[in-house]
Structures are given as structure tokens and as C-alpha cells.
Backbone bond lengths (Angstrom), bond angles and torsions (degrees), N, CA, C in turn:
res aa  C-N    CA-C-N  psi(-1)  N-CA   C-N-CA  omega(-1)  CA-C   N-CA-C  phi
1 X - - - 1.455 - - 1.529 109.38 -
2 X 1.163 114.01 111.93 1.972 130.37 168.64 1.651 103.88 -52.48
3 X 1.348 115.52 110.59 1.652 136.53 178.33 1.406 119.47 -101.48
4 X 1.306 132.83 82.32 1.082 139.43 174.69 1.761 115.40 -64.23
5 X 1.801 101.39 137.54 1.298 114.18 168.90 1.419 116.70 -68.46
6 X 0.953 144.76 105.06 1.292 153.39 -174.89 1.886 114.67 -96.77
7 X 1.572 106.93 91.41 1.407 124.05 176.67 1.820 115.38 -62.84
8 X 1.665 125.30 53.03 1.620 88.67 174.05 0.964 145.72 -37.74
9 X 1.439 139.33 178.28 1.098 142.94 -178.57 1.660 117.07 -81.97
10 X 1.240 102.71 4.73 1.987 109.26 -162.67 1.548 92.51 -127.55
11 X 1.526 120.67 2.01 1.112 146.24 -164.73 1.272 92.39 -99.97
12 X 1.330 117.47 -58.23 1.663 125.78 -162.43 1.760 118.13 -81.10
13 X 1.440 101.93 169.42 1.743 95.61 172.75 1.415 103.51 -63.62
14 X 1.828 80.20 165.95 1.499 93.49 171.87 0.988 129.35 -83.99
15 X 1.691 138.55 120.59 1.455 123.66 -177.67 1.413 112.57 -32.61
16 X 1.116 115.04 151.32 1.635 132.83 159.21 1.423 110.35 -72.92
17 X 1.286 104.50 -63.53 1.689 130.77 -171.04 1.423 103.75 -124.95
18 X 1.398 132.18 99.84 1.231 133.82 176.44 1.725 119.87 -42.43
19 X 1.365 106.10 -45.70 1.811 125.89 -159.46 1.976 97.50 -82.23
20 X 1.496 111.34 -11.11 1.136 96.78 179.73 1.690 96.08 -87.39
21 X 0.980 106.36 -24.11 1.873 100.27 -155.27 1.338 130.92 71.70
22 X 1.442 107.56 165.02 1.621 109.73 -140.66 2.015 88.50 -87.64
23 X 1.171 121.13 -2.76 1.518 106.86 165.74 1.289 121.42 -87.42
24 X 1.707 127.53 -30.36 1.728 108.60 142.58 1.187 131.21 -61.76
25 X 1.209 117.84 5.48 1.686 134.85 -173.19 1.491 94.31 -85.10
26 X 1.337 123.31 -50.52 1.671 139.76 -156.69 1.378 87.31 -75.14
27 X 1.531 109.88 -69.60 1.735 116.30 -168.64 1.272 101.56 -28.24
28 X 1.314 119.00 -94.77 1.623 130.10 169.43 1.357 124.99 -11.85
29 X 1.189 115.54 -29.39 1.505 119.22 170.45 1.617 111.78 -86.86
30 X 1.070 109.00 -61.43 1.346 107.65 162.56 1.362 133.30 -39.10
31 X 1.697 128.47 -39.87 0.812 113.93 142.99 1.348 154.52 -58.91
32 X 1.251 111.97 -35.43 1.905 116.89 154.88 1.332 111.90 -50.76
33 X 1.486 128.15 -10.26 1.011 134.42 155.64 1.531 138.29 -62.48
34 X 1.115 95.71 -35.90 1.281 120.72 163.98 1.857 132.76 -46.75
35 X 1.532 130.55 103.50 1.404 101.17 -134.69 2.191 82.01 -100.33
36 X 1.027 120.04 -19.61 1.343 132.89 168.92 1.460 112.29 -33.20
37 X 1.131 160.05 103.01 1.348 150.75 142.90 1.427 119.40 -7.82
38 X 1.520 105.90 -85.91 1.883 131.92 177.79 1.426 77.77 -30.45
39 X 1.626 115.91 -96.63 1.824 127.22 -146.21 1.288 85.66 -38.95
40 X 1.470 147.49 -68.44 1.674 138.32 -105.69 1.600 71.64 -91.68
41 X 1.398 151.90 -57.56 1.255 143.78 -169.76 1.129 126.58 -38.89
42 X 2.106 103.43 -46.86 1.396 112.81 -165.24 1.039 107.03 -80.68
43 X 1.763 127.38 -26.19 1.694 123.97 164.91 1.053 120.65 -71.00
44 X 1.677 139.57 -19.94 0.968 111.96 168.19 1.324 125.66 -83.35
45 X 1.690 106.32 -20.18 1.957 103.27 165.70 1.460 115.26 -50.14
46 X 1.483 110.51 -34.42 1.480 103.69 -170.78 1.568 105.59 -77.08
47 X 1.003 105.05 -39.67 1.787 121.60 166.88 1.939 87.05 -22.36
48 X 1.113 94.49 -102.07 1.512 131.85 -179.08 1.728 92.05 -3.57
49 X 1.471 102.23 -64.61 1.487 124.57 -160.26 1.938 95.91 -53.07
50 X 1.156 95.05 -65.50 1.549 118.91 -178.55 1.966 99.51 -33.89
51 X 1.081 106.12 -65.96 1.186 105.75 -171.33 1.644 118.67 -69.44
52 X 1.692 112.49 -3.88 1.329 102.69 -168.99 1.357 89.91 -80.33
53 X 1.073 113.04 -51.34 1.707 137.81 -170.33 1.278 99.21 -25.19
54 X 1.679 110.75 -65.55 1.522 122.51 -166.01 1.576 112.12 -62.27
55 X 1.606 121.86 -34.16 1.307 125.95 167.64 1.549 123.48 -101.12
56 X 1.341 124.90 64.34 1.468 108.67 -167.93 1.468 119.50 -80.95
57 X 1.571 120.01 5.19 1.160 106.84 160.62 1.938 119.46 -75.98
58 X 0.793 104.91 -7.12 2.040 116.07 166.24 1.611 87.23 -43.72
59 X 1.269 121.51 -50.27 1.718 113.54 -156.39 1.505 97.17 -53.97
60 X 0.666 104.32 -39.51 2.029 101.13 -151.36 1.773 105.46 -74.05
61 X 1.479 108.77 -8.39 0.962 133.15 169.86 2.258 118.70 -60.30
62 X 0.827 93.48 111.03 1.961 89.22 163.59 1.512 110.32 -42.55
63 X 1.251 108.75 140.97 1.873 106.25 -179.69 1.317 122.27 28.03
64 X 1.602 120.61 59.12 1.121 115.36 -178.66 1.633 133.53 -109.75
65 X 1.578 86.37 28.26 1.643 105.54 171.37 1.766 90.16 -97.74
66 X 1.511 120.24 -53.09 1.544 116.27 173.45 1.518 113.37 -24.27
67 X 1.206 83.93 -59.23 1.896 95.47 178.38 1.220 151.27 -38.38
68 X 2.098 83.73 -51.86 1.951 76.96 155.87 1.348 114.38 -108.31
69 X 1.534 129.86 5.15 1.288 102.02 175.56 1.466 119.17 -81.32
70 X 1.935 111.89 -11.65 1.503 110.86 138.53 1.320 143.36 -53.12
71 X 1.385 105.71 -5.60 1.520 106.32 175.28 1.817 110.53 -110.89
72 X 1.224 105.24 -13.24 1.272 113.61 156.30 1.618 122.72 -63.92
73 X 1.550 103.45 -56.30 1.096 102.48 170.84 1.559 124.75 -67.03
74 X 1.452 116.23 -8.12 1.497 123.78 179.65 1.622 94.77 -75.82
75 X 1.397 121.05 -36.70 1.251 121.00 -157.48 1.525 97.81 -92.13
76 X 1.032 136.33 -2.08 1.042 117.45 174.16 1.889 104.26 -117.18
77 X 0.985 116.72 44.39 1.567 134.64 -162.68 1.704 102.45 22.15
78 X 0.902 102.78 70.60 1.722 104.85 -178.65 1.516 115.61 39.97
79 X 1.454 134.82 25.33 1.221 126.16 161.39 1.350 123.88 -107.28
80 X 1.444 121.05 46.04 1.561 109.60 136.68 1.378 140.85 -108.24
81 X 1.212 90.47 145.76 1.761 103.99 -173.77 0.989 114.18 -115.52
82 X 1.864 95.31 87.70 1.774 125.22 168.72 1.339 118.99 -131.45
83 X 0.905 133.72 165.52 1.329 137.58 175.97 1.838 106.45 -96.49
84 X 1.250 79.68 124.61 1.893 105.14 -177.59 1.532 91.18 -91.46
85 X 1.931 102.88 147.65 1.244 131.94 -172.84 1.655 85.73 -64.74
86 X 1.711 116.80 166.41 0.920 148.90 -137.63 1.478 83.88 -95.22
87 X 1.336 136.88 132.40 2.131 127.66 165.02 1.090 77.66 83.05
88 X 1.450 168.19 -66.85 1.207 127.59 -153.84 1.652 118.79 -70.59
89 X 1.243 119.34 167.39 1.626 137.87 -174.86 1.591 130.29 -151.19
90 X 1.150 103.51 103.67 1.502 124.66 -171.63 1.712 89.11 -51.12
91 X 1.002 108.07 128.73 1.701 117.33 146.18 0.993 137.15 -95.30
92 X 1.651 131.46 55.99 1.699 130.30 -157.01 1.723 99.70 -85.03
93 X 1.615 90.17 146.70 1.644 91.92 -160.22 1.535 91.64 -85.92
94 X 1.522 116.49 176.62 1.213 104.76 -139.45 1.444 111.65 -97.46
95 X 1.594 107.84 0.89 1.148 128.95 162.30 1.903 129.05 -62.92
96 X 1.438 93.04 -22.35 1.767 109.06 177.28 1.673 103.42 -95.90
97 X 0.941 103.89 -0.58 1.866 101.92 -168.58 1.512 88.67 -86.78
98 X 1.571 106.17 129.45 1.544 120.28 148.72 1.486 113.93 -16.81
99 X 1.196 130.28 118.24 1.984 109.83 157.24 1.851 87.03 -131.46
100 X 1.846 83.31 169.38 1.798 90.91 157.07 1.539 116.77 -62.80
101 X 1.787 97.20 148.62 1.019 92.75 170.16 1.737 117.41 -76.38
102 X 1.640 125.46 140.81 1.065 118.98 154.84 1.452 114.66 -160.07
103 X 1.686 86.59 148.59 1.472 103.56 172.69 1.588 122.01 -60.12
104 X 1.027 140.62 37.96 1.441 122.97 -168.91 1.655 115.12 -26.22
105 X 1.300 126.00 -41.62 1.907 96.60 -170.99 1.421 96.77 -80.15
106 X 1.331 135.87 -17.82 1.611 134.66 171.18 1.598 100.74 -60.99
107 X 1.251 108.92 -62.70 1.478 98.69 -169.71 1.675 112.42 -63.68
108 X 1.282 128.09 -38.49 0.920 129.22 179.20 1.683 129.51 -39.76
109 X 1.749 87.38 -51.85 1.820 107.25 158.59 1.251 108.56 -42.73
110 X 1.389 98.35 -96.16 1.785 104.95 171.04 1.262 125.69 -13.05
111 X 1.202 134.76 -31.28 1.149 123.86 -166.41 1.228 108.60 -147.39
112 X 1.554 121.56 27.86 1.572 111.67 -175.89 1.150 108.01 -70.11
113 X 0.887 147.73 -12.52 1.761 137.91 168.90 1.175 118.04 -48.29
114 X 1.734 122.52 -26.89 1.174 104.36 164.70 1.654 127.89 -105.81
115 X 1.357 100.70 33.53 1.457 106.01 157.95 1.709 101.54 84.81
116 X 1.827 94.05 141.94 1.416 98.88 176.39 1.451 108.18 -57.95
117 X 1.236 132.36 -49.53 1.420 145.96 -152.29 1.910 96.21 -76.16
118 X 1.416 112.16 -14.66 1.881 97.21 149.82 1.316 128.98 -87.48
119 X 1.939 112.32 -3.62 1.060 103.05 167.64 1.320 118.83 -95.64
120 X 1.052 120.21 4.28 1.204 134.46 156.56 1.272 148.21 -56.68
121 X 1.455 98.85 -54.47 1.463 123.66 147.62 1.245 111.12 -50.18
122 X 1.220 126.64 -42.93 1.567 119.57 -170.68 1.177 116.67 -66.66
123 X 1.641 103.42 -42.30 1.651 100.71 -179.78 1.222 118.35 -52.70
124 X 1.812 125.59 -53.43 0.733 108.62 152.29 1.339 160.34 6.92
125 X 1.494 97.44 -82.34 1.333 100.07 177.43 1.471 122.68 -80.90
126 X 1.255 109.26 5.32 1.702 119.53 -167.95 1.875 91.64 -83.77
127 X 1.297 102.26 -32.60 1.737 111.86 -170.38 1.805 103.01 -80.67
128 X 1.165 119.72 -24.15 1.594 108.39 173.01 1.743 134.36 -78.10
129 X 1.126 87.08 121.30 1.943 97.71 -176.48 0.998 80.69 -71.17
130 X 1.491 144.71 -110.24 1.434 118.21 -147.29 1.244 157.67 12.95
131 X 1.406 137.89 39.56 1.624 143.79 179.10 1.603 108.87 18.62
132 X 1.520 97.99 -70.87 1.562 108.39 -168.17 0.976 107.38 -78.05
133 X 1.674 124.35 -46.91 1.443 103.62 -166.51 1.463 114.62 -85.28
134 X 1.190 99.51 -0.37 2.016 104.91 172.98 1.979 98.40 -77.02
135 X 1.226 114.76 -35.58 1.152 121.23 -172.84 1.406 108.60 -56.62
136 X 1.371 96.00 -68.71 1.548 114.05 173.05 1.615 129.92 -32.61
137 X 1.537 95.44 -48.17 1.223 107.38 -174.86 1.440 103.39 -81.45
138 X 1.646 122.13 -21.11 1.395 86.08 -168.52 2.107 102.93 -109.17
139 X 1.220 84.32 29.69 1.467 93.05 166.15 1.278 113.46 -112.12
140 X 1.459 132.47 16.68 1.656 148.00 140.10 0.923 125.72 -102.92
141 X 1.983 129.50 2.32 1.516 145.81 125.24 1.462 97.52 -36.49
142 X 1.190 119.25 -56.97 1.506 125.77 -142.40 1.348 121.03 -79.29
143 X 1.402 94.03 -44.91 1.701 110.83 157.73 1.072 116.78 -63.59
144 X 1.352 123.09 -26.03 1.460 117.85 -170.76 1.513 111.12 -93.04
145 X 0.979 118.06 -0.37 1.892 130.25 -156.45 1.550 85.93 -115.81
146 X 1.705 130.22 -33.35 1.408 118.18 166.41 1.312 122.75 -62.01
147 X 1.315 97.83 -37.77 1.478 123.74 -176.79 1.546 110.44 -43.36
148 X 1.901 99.97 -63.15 1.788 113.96 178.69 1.583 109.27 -57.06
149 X 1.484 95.16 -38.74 1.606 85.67 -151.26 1.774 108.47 -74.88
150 X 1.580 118.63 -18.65 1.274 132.46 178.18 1.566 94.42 -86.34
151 X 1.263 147.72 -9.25 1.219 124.13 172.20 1.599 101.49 -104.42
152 X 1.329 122.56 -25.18 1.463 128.88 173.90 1.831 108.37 -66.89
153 X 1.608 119.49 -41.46 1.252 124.20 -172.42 1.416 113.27 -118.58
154 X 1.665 124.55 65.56 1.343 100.97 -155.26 1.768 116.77 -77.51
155 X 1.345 87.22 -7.93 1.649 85.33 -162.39 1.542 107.33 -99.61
156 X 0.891 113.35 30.56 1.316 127.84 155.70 2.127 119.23 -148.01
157 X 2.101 95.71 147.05 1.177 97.71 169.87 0.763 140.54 -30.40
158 X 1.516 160.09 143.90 1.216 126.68 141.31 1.976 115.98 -130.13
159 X 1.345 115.89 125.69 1.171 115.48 -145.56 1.095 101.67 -105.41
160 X 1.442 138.87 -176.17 1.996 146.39 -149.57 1.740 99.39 -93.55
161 X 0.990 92.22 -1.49 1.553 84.24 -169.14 1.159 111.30 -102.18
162 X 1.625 110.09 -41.57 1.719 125.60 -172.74 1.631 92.12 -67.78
163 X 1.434 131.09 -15.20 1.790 123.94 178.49 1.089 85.26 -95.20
164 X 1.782 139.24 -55.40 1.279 113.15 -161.33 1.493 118.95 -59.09
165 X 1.342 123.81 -49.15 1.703 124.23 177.10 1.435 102.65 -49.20
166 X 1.510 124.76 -42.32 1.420 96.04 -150.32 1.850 97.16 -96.27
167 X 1.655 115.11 21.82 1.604 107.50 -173.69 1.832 79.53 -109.63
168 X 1.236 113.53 -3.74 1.415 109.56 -168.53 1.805 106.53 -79.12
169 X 1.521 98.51 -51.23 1.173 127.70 -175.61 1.341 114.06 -60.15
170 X 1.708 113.49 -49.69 1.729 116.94 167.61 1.557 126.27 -45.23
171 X 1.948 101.69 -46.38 1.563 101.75 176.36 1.432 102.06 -102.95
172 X 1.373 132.57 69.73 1.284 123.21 173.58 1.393 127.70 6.27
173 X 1.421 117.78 73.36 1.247 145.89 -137.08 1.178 134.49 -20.70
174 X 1.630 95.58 67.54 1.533 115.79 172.92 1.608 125.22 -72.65
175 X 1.292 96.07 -58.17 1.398 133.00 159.12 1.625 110.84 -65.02
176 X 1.257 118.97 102.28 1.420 118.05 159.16 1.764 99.14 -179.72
177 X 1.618 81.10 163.69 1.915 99.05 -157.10 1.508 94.63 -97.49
178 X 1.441 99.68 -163.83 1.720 117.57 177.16 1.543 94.01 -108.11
179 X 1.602 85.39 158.21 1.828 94.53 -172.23 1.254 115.53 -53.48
180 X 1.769 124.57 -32.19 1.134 145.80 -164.92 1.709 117.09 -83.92
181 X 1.416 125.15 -32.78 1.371 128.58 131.39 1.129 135.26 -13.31
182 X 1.450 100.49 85.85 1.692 115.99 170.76 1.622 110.85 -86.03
183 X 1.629 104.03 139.64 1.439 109.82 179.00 1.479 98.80 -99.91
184 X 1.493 131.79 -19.22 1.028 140.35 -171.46 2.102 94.78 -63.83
185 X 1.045 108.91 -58.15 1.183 112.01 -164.02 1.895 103.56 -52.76
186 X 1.306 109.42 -36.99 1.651 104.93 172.20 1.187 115.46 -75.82
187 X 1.274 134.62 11.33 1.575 148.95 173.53 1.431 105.61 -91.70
188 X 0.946 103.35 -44.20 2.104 117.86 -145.40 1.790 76.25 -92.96
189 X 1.305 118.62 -55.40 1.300 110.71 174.70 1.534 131.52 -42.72
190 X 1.259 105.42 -40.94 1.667 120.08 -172.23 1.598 97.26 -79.21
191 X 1.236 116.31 -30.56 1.557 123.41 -150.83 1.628 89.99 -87.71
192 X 1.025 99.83 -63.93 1.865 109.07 171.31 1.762 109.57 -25.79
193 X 1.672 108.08 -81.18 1.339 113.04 165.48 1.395 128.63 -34.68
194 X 1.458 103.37 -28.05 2.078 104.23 -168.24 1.742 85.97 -88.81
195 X 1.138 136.12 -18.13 1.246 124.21 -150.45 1.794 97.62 -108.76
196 X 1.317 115.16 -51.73 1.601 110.25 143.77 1.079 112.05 -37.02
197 X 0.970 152.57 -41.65 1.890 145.50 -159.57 1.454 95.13 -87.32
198 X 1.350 104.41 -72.11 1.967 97.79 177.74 1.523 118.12 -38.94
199 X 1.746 114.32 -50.83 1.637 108.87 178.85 1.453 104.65 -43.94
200 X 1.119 108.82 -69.09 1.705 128.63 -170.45 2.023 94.82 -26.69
201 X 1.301 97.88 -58.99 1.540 96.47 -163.49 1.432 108.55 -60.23
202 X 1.401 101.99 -45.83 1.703 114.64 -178.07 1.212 109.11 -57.47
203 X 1.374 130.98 -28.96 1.213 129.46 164.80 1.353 122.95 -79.57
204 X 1.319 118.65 -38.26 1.692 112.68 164.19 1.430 100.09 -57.50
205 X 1.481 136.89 -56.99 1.273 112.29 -173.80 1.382 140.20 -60.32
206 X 1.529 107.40 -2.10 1.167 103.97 -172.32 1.221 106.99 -105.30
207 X 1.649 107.64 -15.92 2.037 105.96 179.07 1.910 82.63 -72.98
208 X 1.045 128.97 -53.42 1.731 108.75 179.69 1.062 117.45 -25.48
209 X 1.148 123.94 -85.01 1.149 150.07 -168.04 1.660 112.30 -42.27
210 X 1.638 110.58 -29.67 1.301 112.40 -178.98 1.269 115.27 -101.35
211 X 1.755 114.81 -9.41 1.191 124.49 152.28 1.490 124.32 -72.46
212 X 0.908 102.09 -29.40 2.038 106.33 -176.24 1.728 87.81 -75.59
213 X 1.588 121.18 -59.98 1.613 114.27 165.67 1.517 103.97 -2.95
214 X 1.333 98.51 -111.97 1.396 142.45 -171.24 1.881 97.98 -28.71
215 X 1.391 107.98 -47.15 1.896 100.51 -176.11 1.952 98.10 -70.09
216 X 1.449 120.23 -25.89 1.541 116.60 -173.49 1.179 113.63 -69.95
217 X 1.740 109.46 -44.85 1.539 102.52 160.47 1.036 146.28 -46.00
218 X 1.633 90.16 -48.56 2.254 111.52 -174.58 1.885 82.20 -49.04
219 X 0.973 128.30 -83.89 1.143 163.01 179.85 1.835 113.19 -4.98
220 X 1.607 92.18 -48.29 1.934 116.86 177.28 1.000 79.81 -71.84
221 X 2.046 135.76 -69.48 1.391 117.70 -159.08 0.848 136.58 -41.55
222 X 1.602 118.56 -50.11 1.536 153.71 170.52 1.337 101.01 -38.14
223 X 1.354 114.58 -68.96 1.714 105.16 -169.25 1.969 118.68 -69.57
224 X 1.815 100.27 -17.87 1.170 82.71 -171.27 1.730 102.96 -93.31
225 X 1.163 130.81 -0.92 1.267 146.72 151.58 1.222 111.20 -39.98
226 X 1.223 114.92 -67.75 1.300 117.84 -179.75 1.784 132.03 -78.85
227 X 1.295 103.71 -13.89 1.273 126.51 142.16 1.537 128.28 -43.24
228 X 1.835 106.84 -67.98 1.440 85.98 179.49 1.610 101.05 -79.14
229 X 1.647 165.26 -30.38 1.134 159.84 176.49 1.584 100.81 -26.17
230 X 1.806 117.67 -54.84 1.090 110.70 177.91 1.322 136.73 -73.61
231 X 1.584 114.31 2.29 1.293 114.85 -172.19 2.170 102.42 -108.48
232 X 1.172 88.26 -30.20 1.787 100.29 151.54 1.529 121.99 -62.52
């Protein structure tokens, strides 16, 4: 008697996308399969193609080639490595994106001296595409981590390097400067500005102060002026 393997359905993966069905489900797998570059590309355009066909209300849709080759790429949990048509843009959620590895409650130990609110900042900045402003920002981590660690350690130095390794070490070295990168200089900078700002004030307060003077006097004169007039 001929015994067939019998695949249920609770047996099988889980759809990605229910409405495509589990035979663009297969395609897609098969292609990441694929160890060729050129081929693994040209099946998934046809992929792509295949599925517009099957849904042509997608057209009437805004960017709706974006669309499914995002749902392709959803279906294949964001692992193919092909080159997407020119204007299109993968949207991998932000959970599939590469990051450093890190321990946060390890690092946290390690380094609580410089405060939850630097690991904070870090996350942060670990999440910005931006070049510069990731730059930017994490060179006011940096200042600020001198900042903790000289009010956490006062009685000892602490020099650009011992922040640079250990901001290196926190984002599994995402975050890190050039050898030549002084943090001192964004200190001396801020310190400069806070200390202009206080003169500035100290000096507005004192033209006050020499104005309220000067109106108490006018003021003493005035009455005693008019004082002796009335006794004449």
C-alpha cells in the first residue's frame, strides 16, 4: 500500500501576508535560496511582477511598485540581497535592522556613573540616519559623560580618551571619534559662553541697580527741594 507524506497546514510556515498565499510564500523562499546574485534579482523582479498581476487594484494605489516589493521583502523577513529598482525603498521595521550588539543591564553596571539619562542619549543617537546630526549629537554624549564622570570622580583626572573608549565600548563601536578629538574643547566652549552670559547679566544688573540709585536720589532731591520752598 503507497503512504503519502501529508504536510498540514499548522504543520507549515506562517504566512507573512495571508492574501498572497503560501505559493508566493515558496517563491520568495526559494529565491533567498538562490546563491547567484544576477538570477536571485531576476526572480525576485518576476516575483514582484507575478504578484502585481495577481493584485491589480495595488495600481490605483500611490507608489505601488514600493509597495509590493515591501511586501516581498516583508515576506522574506528582510533577507534579500538584491538590488532594488532605482526610487524604490525598503522599509525594514526597526526591529530587522542590523544594530550593535549590547548588553544594556551589563553596560549599565559598568558604567552607571554616567547616569541612566547617558543611556539614553545613546539610544538615541544609535536610531539617527543623519551623519551630522548623529555626529553632533554624540559629541554632546561626550561632553556630557566628562561632565558625570568629573563630578562622579572628582579626585581624579579624567582624560578624552578614557570617555572616548568607554562611549566606544557602550555602542559597540558605533559611536566613536578621531584620535585628534578633543572633548575638552566642547567644555571650554560651553564654559566660555556660560561665563559671558553671567558677565552680561552681572552687568545688566548693575546698570539696574545704578539706575534705581540715581532715580532714589533724583527723587530725595525732589522732595527735599520742595520741602524747604514750603517752609519759605
Amino acid at each position: 500500500m503507497k503512504t503519502f507524506d501529508l504536510l498540514y497546514n499548522s504543520e507549515k510556515d506562517e504566512l507573512k501576508i495571508s492574501e498572497y498565499g503560501r505559493n508566493i510564500q515558496n517563491l520568495v523562499a526559494y529565491a533567498k535560496g538562490v546563491d547567484d546574485k544576477p538570477r536571485r534579482n531576476e526572480v525576485v523582479r518576476e516575483i514582484v511582477n507575478l504578484v502585481n498581476i495577481m493584485n491589480p487594484h495595488y495600481r490605483s494605489m500611490a507608489d505601488y511598485q514600493e509597495k509590493l516589493w515591501n511586501h516581498v521583502f516583508k515576506i522574506a523577513d528582510y533577507e534579500l540581497d538584491i538590488e532594488v529598482p532605482e526610487g524604490i525603498t525598503i522599509h525594514a521595521p526597526e526591529e530587522t535592522r542590523v544594530k550593535p550588539t549590547m548588553d544594556y543591564p551589563n553596560l549599565e553596571f559598568k558604567f552607571r556613573h554616567y547616569g541612566h539619562y547617558v543611556q539614553e542619549m545613546i539610544r538615541k543617537a544609535l536610531k539617527m540616519e543623519d551623519p551630522e546630526k548623529k555626529r553632533a549629537f554624540s559629541q554632546v554624549i561626550a561632553s556630557y559623560m566628562k561632565l558625570a564622570y568629573q563630578t562622579w570622580n572628582k579626585e581624579h583626572y579624567v582624560n578624552d580618551e578614557i570617555i572616548k573608549q568607554d562611549l566606544y565600548e557602550m555602542t559597540g563601536g558605533e559611536l566613536s571619534f578621531e584620535d585628534d578629538f578633543s572633548i575638552e574643547n566642547l567644555i571650554s566652549s560651553r564654559s566660555f559662553n556660560n561665563n559671558n552670559n553671567k558677565q552680561r547679566n552681572n552687568n545688566n544688573n548693575k546698570q539696574r541697580k545704578n539706575n534705581n540709585n540715581n532715580n532714589g536720589k533724583y527723587k530725595q532731591n525732589k522732595n527735599n527741594n520742595y520741602k524747604q520752598k514750603k517752609k519759605q
